[in-house]
C-alpha positions as CSV (number, residue, x, y, z in Angstrom):
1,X,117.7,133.8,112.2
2,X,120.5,134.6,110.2
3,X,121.0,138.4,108.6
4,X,120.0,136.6,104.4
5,X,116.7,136.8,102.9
6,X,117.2,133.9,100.5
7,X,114.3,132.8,98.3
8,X,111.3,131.6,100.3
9,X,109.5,128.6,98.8
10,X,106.4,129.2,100.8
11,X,104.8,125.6,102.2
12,X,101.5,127.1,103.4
13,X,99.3,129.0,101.2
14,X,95.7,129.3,100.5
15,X,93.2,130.2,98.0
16,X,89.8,131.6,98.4
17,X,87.4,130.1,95.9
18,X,84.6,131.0,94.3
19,X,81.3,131.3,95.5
20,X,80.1,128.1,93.1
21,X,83.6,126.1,93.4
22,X,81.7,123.4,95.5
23,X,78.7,123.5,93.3
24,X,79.5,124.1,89.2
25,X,80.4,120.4,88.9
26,X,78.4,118.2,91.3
27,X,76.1,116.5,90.0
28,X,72.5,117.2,89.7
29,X,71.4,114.6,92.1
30,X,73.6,116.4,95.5
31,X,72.6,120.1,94.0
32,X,70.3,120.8,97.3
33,X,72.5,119.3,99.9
34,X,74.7,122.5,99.4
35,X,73.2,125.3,99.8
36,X,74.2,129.4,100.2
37,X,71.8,130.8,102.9
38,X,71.1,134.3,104.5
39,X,70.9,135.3,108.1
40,X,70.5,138.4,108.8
41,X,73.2,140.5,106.7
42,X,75.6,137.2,106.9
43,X,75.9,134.5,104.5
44,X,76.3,131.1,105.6
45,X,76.5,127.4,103.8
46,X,73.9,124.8,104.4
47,X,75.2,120.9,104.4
48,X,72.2,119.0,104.3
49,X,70.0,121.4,105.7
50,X,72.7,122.0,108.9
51,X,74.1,125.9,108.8
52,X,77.6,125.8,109.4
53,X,79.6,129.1,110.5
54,X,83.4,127.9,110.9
55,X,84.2,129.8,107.6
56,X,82.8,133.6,108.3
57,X,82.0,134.3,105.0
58,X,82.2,131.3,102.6
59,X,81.5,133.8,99.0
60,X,84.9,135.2,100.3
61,X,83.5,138.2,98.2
62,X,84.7,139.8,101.8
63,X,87.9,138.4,103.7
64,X,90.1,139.4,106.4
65,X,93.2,141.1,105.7
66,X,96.3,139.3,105.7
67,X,98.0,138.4,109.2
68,X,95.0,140.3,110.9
69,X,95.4,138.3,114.0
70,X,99.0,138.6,114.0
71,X,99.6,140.2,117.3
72,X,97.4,137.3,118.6
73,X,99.5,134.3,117.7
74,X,102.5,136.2,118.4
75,X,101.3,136.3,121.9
76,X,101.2,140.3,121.8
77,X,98.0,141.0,122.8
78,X,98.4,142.9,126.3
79,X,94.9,144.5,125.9
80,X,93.1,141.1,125.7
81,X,91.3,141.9,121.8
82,X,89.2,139.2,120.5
83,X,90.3,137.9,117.1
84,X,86.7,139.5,116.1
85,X,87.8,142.8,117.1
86,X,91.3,142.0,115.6
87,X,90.1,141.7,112.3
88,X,88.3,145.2,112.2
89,X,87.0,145.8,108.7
90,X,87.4,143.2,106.1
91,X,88.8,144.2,102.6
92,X,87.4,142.9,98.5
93,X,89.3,139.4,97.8
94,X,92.4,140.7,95.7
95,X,93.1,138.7,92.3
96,X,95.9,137.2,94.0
97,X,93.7,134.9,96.1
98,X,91.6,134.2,93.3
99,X,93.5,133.4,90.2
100,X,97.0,131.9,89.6
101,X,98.5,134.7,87.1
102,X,98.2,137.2,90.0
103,X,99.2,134.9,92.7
104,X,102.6,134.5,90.5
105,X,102.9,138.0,90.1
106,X,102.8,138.7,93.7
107,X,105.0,136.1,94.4
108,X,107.5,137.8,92.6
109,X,106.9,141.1,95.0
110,X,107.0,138.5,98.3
111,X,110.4,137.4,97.5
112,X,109.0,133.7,97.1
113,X,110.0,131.8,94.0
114,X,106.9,128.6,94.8
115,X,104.0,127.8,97.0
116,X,101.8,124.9,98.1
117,X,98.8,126.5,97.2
118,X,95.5,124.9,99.9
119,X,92.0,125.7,99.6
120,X,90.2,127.4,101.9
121,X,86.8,126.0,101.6
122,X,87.1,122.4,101.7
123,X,87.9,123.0,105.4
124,X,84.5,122.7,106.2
125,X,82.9,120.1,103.9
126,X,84.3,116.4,105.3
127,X,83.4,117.8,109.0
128,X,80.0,119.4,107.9
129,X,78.8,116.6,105.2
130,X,79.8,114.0,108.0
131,X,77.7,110.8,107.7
132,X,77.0,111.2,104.3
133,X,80.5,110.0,102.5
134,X,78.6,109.9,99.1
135,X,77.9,113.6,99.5
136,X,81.1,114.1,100.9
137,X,82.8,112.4,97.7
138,X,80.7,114.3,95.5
139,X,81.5,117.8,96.3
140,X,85.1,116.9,96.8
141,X,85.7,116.0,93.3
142,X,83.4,118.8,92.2
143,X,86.2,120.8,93.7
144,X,88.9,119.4,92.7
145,X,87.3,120.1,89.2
146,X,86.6,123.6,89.7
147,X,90.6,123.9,91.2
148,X,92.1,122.1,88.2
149,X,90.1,124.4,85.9
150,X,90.4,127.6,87.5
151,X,94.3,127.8,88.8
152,X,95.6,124.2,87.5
153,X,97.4,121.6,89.9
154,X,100.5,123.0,88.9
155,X,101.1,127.1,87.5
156,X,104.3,127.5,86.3
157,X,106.2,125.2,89.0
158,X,105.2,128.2,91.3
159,X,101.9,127.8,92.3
160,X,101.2,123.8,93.6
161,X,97.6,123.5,94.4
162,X,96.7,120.9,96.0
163,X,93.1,118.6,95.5
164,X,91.9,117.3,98.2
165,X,91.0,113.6,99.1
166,X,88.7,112.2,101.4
167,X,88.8,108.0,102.2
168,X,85.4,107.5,102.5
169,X,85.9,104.5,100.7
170,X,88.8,103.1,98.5
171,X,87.5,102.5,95.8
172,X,86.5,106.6,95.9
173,X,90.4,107.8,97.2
174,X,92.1,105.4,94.6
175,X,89.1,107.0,91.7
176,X,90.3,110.6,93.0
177,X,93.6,110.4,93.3
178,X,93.5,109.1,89.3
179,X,91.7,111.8,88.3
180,X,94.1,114.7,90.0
181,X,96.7,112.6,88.4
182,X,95.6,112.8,85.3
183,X,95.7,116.7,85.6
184,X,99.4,116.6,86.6
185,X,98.7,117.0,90.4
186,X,102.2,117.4,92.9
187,X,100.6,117.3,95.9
188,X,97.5,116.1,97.8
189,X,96.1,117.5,100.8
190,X,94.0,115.3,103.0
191,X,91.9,115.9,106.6
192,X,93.9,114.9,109.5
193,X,91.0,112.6,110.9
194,X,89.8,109.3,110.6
195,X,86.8,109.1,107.7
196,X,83.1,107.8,107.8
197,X,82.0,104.9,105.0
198,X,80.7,101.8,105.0
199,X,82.0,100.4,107.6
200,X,81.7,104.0,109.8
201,X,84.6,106.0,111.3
202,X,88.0,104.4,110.1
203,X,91.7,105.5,110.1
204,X,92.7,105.6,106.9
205,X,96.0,103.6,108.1
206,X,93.6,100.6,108.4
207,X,95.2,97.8,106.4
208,X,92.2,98.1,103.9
209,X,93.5,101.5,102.6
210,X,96.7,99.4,101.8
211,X,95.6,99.7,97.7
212,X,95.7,103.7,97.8
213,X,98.4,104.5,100.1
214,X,100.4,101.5,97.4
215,X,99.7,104.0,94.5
216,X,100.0,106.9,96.5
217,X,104.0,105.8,97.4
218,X,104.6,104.3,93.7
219,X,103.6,107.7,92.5
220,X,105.5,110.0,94.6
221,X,103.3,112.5,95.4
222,X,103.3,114.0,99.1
223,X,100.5,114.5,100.8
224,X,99.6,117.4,103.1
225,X,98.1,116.8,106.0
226,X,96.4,119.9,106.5
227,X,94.8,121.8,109.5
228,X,91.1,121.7,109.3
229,X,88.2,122.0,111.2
230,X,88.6,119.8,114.2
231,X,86.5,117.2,114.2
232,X,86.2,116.4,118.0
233,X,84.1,119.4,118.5
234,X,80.9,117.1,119.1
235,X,83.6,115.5,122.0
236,X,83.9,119.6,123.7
237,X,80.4,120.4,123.3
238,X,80.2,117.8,125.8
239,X,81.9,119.7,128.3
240,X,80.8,123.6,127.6
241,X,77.6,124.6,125.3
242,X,78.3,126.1,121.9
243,X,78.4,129.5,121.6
244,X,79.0,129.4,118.0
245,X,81.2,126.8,115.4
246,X,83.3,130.3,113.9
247,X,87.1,129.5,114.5
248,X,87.3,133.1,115.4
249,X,84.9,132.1,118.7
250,X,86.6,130.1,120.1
251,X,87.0,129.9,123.9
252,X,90.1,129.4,126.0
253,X,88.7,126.0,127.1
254,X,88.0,125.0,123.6
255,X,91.6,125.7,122.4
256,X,93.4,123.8,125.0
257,X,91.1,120.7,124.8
258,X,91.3,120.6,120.9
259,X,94.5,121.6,120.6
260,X,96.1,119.5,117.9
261,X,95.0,116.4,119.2
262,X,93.5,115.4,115.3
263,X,96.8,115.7,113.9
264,X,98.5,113.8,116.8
265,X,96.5,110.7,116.8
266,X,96.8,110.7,112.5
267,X,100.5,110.2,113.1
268,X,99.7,108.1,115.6
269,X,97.4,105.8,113.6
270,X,100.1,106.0,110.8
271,X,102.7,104.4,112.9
272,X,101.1,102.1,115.4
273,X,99.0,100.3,112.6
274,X,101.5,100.5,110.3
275,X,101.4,102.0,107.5
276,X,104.4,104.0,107.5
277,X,106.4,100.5,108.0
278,X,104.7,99.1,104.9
279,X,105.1,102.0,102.7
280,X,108.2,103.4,103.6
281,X,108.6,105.7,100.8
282,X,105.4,108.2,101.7
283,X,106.1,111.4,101.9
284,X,103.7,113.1,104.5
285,X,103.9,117.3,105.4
286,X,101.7,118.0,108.7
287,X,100.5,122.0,107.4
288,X,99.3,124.5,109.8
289,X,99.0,122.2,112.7
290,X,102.2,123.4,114.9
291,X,105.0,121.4,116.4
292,X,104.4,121.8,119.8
293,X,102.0,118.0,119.6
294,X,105.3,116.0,118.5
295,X,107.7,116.1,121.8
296,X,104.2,115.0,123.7
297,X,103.8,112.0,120.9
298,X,107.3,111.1,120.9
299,X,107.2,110.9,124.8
300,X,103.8,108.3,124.4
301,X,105.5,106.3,121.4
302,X,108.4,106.0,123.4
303,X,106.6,104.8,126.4
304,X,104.4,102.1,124.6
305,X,107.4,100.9,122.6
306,X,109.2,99.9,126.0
307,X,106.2,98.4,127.4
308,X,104.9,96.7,123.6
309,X,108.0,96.4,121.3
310,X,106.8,93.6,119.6
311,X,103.8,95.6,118.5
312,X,106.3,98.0,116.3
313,X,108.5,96.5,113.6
314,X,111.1,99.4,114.0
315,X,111.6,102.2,116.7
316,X,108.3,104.8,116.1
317,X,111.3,107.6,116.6
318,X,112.9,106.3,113.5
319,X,109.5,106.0,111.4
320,X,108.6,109.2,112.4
321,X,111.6,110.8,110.8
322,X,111.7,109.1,108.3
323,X,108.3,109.5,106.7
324,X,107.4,112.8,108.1
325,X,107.9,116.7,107.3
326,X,106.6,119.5,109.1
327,X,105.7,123.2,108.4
328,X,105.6,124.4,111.9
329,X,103.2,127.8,112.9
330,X,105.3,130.6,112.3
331,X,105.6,131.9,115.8
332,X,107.2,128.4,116.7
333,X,110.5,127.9,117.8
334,X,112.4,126.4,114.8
335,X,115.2,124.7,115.8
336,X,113.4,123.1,118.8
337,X,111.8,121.4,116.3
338,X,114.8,121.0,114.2
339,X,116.4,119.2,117.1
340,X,113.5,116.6,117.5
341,X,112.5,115.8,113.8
342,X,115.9,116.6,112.1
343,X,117.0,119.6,109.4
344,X,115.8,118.4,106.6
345,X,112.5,118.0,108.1
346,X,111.5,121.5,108.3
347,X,109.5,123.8,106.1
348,X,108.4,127.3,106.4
349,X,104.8,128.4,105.3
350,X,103.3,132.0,105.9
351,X,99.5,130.9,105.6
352,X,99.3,133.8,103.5
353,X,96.1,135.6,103.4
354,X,94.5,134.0,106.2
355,X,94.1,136.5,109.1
356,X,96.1,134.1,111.4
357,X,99.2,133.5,109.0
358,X,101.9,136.7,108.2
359,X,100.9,139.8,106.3
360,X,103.9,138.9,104.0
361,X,106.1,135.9,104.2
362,X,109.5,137.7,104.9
363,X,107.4,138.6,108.2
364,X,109.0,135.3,109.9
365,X,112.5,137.2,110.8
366,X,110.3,139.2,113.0
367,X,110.1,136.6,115.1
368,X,112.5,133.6,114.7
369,X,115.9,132.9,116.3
370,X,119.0,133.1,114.7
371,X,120.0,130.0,112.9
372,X,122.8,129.5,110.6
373,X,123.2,130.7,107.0
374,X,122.5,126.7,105.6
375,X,120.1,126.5,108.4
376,X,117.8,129.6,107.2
377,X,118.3,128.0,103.4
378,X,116.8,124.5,104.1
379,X,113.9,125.7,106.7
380,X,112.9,128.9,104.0
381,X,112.7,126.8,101.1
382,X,115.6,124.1,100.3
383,X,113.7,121.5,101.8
384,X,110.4,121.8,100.1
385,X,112.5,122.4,96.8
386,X,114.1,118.5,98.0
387,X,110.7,117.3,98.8
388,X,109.3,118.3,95.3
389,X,112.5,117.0,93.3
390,X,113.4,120.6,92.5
391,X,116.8,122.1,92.2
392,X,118.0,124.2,95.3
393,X,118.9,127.5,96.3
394,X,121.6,126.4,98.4
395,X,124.3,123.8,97.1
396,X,126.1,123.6,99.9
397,X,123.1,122.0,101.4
398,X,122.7,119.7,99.1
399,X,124.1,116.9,101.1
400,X,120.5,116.2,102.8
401,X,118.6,113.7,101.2
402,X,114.7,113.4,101.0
């Protein structure tokens, strides 16, 4: 990268919540199907009586220190650690995961002047609830209550949290995404994965999502397309038995089947049934799900477009780039991806204080490539300023176009 520092608008952070943020809110009647239970010296959290343990320690009372598994994604591991082993001793949640007046604060010290700010939590609840989509409604909004409450959709135009919502049904997306309107929300994040209603497991590209993803594009909000917890681990407990459901345990055969296969086939969905075509104007960010699935889905769009092009109103390339930005992992190569998706495509996020992201986010010139002075502008933080409508750093670059 280029010898500049500029101004990082950070695409990928995260919050740890409080121990109640699922719970203050929801209603009475789903009180029991959420429950905080002891094992030993660990805490878990019960989904309708099922004990899940992707999220170490949910009270996040304890957390892993930031970029505690560096070495690991940076592939410098020669003496074969476990990310367990890795993370050593945790550390007390600082105020800056906690609150937005610290976050800001520290932002100032990290050099970054705004952040997409994700929960941490709700990784767990549309994979755990499953079946249930009521439930899985329920405690959604309950968070999104407890977010807009306790750091606000939108701190200063520094620190974007983002709601979550979950298509269960609709009716429930199009209710949810009034409400975080109503509370000034800039972006969304939603659960690369198809949901469970009515009807059971859908896409929500299906044609009958048409009336939210119409309001979604007629607002202008992006929406995030976050990392989660992979819902095909039912599909890979098929092949190997389950040693445990913590992301930290995961096995080498695990990885490679999972890979990013949920966020791959979302994009997928999007563009073979169409929505991106009908709704041209959605802006969609893949967060903290790589690049390295897009070359592979480009190569199987290209392949079926040949074969079907009359099942494709335009070239899947072209809607692709056009409806798409991507905050690739950190130790990715960045203008690989720049070459496939385009410049203005790109955005930088830390993952800052998960174990897995950076300690800091100036970390990144450890490890990227040199790329040119407008280059390092747009991919640290021009482009998320251009997808948020926000002035940026850069004029020069100003000729890209979101």
């Amino acid at each position: 990268m280029s010898q500049i520092t500029p101004p990082v608008f950070d695409a990928d952070q995260h919050m740890y919540e409080a121990a109640d943020a699922l719970t203050r809110y929801l209603p009475e009647q789903y009180q029991s199907a959420i429950q905080f239970v002891t094992i030993g010296r660990a805490t878990r959290i019960a989904v309708n009586g099922r004990i899940t343990e992707y999220i170490p320690n949910p009270t996040f009372d304890r957390v892993a220190r930031p970029g505690a598994h560096e070495a690991f994604y940076a592939a410098q591991n020669p003496e074969g650690l476990s990310l367990k082993e890795m993370t050593g001793r945790g550390i007390d949640a600082m105020p800056e995961m906690r609150d937005p007046e610290s976050r800001a604060k520290l932002l100032d010290q990290q050099g970054v002047t705004a952040t997409f700010n994700f929960p941490t939590l709700a990784n767990l609840v549309e994979t755990s609830a499953a079946e249930d989509y009521e439930l899985t409604g329920a405690v959604i909004h309950a968070l999104n209550q407890w977010m807009a409450e306790q750091w606000t959709y939108n701190y200063k135009d520094r620190v974007f949290s983002t709601p979550v919502i979950t298509c269960g049904t609709v009716d429930g997306a199009l209710k949810e995404l009034e409400y975080v309107m109503s509370k000034g929300v800039k972006m969304i994040v939603m659960k690369p994965a198809p949901a469970f209603g009515p009807k059971g497991w859908r896409s929500p590209a299906l044609p009958e999502f048409d009336p939210f993803w119409r309001e979604v594009e007629a607002s202008g909000i992006p929406v995030a397309f976050h990392g989660s917890q992979p819902p095909l681990d039912g599909y890979v407990d098929m092949w190997e038995p389950r040693v445990s459901n913590n992301f930290m345990g995961m096995g080498t055969f695990r990885r490679v089947v999972l890979g990013h296969r949920e966020i791959s086939d979302m994009i997928a969905s999007f563009i073979c049934h169409g929505t991106f075509t009908r709704f041209p104007n959605l802006k969609i960010m893949s967060v903290e799900n790589g690049s390295d699935w897009i070359q592979p889905l480009f190569n199987d769009l290209a392949t079926i477009y040949k074969k079907m092009p009359q099942g494709f109103e335009e070239h899947p390339h072209d809607t692709f780039r056009r409806n798409m930005w991507v905050s690739p992992f950190w130790e990715g190569k960045v203008q690989d991806l720049i070459d496939l998706v385009g410049e203005d495509r790109v955005l930088y996020g830390s993952d800052w204080p998960h174990p897995e992201g950076l300690e800091e986010p100036n970390g990144i010139y450890k490890y990227s490539d040199p790329m040119s002075e407008d280059v390092t502008y747009d991919f640290m933080g021009d482009n998320a300023r251009r997808l948020m409508g926000m002035p940026v750093i850069n004029p020069k670059g100003d000729y890209l176009k979101v």
